[in-house]
C-alpha positions as CSV (number, residue, x, y, z in Angstrom):
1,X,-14.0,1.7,24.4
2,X,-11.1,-0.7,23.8
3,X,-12.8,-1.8,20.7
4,X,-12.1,1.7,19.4
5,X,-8.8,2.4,20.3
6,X,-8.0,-0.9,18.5
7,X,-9.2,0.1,15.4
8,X,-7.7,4.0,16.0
9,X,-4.2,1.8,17.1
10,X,-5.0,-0.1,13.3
11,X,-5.2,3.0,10.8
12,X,-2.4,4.9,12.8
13,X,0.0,1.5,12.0
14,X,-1.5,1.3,8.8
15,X,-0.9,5.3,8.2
16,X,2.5,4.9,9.2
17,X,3.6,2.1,6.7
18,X,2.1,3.5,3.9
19,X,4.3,6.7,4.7
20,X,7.0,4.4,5.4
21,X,6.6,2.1,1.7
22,X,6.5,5.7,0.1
23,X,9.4,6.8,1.4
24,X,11.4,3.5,1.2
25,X,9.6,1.9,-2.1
26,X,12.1,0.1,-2.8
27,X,14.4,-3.0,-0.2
28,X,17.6,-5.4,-1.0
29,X,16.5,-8.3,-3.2
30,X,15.9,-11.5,-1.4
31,X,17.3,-13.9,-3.3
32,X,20.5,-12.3,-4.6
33,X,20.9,-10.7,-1.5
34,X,21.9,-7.5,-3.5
35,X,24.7,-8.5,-5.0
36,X,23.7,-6.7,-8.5
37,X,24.4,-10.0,-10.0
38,X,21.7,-11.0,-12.4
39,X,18.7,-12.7,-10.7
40,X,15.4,-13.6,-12.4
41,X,13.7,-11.1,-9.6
42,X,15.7,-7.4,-9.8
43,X,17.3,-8.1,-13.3
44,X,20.6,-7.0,-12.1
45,X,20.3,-4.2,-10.2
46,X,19.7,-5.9,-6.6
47,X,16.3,-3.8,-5.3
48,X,12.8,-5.5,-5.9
49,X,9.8,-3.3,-4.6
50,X,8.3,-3.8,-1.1
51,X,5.3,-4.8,-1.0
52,X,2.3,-2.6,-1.3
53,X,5.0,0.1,-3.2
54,X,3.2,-0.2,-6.1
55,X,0.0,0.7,-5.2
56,X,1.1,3.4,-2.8
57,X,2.8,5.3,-5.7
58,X,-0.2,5.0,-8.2
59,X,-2.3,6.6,-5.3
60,X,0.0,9.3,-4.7
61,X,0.6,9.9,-8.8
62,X,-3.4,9.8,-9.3
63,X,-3.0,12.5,-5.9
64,X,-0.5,14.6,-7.6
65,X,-2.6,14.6,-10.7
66,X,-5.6,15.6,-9.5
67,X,-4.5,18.3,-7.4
68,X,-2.6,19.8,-10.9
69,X,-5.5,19.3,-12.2
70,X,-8.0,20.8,-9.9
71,X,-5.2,23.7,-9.3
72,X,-5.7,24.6,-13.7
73,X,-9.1,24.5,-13.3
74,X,-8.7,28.0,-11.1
């Protein structure tokens, strides 16, 4: 029974950061602190994207696309 509510405890974390890095792609940059002064990492504009962000938002584009797709098809 624990085993199971540790791995129900594991997708609702993992639920909630995907919702979290879709809503928040984007954080400070780390090694110009955000400055926007030009760093070899965010090119000036001081945000670099969190990790998993972009994976997250080809899933929800391919999603989106689909669903237009599957909603013509009607």
């Amino acid at each position: 029974m624990i085993i199971i509510h540790a791995v129900l405890l594991t997708l609702v974390l993992l639920l909630a950061r995907a919702v979290y890095v879709w809503a928040r792609p984007r954080r400070r940059c780390p090694w110009c602190r955000g400055e926007r002064r030009r760093c070899w990492r965010c090119k000036g504009n001081g945000e670099t994207w969190r990790l998993g962000a972009r994976l997250i938002r080809r899933a929800h584009v391919a999603g989106h696309n689909a669903w237009n797709e599957w909603r013509s098809r009607q």
